[in-house]
C-alpha positions in Angstrom: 81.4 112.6 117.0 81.3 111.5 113.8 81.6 113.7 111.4 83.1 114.7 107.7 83.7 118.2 106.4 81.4 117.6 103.4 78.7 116.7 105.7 78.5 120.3 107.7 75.6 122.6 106.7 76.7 125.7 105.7 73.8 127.5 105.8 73.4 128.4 109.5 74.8 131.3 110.0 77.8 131.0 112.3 77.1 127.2 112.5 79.6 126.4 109.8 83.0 127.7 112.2 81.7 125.7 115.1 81.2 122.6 113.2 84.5 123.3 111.6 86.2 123.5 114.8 84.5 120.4 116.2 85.6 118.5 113.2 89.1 119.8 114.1 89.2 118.8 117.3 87.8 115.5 117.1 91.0 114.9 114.4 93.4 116.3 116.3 92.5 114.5 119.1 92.4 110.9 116.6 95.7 111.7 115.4 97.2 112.2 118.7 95.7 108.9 120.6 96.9 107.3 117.4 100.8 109.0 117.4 101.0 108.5 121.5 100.1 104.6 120.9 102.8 104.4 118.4 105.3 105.8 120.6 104.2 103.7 123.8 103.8 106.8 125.3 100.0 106.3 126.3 98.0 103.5 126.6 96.7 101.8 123.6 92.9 100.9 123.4 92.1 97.5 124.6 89.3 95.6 122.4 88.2 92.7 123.3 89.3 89.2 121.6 85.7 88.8 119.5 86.6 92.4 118.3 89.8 92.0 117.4 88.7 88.8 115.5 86.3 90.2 113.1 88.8 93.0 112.1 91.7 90.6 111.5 88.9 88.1 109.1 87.8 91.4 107.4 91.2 92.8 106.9 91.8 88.9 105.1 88.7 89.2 103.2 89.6 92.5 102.0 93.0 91.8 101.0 91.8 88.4 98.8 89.3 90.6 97.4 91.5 92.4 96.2 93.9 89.9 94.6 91.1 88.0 93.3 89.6 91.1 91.3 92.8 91.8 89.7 93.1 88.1 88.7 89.9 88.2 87.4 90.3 91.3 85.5 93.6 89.6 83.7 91.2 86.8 83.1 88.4 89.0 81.1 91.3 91.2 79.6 94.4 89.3 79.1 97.5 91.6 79.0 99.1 91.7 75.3 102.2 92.9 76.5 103.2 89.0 77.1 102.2 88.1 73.8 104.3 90.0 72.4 107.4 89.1 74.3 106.7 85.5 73.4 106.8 87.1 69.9 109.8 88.8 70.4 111.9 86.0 72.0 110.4 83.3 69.2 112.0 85.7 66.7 115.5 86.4 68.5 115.3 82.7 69.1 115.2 82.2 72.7 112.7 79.6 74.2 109.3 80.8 75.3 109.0 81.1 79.0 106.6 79.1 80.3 104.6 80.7 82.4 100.8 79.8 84.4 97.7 81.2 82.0 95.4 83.7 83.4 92.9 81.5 84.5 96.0 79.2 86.7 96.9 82.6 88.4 93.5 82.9 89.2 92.9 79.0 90.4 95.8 79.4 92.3 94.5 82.5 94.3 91.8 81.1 94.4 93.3 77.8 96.4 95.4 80.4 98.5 92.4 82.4 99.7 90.1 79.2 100.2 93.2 77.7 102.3 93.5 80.7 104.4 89.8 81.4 105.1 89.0 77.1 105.1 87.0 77.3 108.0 84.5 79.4 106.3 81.7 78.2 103.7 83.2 81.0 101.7 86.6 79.6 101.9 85.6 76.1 101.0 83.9 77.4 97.8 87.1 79.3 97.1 88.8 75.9 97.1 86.6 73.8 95.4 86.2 77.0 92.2 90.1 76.9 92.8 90.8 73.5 92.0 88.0 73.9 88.5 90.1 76.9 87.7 93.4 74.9 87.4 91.8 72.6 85.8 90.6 74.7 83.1 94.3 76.9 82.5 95.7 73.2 81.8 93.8 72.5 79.8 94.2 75.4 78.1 98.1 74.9 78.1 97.4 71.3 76.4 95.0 72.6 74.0 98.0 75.8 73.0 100.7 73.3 73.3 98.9 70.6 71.2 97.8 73.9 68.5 101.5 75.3 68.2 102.5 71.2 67.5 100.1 70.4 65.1 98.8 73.4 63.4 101.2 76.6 64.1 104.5 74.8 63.3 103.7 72.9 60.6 101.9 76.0 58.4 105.5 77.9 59.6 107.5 75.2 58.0 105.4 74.8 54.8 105.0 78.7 54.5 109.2 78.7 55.0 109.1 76.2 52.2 107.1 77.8 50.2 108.8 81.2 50.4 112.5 79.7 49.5 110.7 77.8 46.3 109.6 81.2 45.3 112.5 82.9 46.6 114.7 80.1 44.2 112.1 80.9 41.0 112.7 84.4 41.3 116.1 84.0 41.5 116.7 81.7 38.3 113.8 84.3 37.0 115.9 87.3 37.1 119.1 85.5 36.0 117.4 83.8 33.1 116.8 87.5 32.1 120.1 88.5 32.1 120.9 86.2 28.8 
C-alpha cells in the first residue's frame, strides 16, 4: 500500500482512523524490515542485478546533479566573500591565493561527472562541455592576470605617485604658511 497521510480523505465518516491505522501499519512494518536488515537479523530483499543497476546509475546521476547545480549557481552568482579576502590579504600584504575561477570548478565537475558516467551519451557530453569549460576559466585567468599587469598596477603606482606629489605640496604648502 502506498499511501501518505496527506492523501487520506477525511470526509468519510470513520474512514479517516482506518486509513490512519493502515498508514501506520504499513510504516511500522517498513521500518522494521529496514532495522532487522541492518542488524542481520532477517533476510535482506534480494533484487535482481538489472535492478540494482539502475538504482546505483540514478543514485550517480543524482549526486552529479547535485554538484553540478551548485557549480552552476557559483557560476551565475559568484560569491563576494573571496573578493574580498583577496582584498584583504593585498592590503596586509600577503600574496593572493590562487585559486580555480568559477567556471574551472565547474569544467572540472564537469570532467569528473562525464568520466564517471563515460559510457553514457550524457557522460560524453559532460566531457566534451568539461573540457570548453576549462578552457574558458583560463582564459579568464589570462585575461585577469594580463588586466592586474597592464592596467590595475600601473593606475596603482601612478595614483601612489600622484598622492605623495600632493602629499609633498601640501606639506611645503602648510610650512610655507608658517613664515
Amino acid at each position: 500500500v502506498n499511501m501518505k497521510y496527506e492523501d487520506m480523505k477525511k470526509s468519510k465518516a470513520g474512514g479517516a482512523g482506518k486509513e490512519f491505522a493502515q498508514f501506520v501499519k504499513v510504516g511500522y512494518n517498513r521500518a522494521r524490515q529496514v532495522t532487522g536488515e541492518k542488524l542481520g537479523t532477517v533476510q535482506r530483499t534480494d533484487y535482481d542485478r538489472e535492478f540494482q543497476d539502475l538504482c546505483n546509475r540514478v543514485d550517480k546521476h543524482s549526486f552529479w546533479a547535485s554538484m553540478l547545480t551548485s557549480k552552476v549557481e557559483l557560476v551565475l552568482q559568484p560569491n563576494p566573500a573571496y573578493r574580498f579576502e583577496d582584498f584583504v590579504n593585498e592590503k596586509i600584504g600577503n600574496e593572493r591565493e590562487i585559486r580555480h575561477t568559477y567556471t574551472e570548478q565547474l569544467g572540472i565537475c564537469m570532467l569528473n561527472a562525464g568520466s564517471d558516467m563515460s559510457s553514457s551519451d550524457y557522460g560524453q557530453a559532460l566531457l566534451i562541455m568539461g573540457d570548453y569549460e576549462n578552457r574558458i576559466g583560463e582564459s579568464e585567468h589570462k585575461m585577469i592576470k594580463n588586466a592586474y599587469i597592464k592596467f590595475v598596477k600601473p593606475f596603482m603606482e601612478a595614483a601612489a605617485k600622484e598622492g605623495a606629489i600632493n602629499v609633498s605640496i601640501s606639506s611645503t604648502t602648510r610650512h610655507l604658511s608658517k613664515f
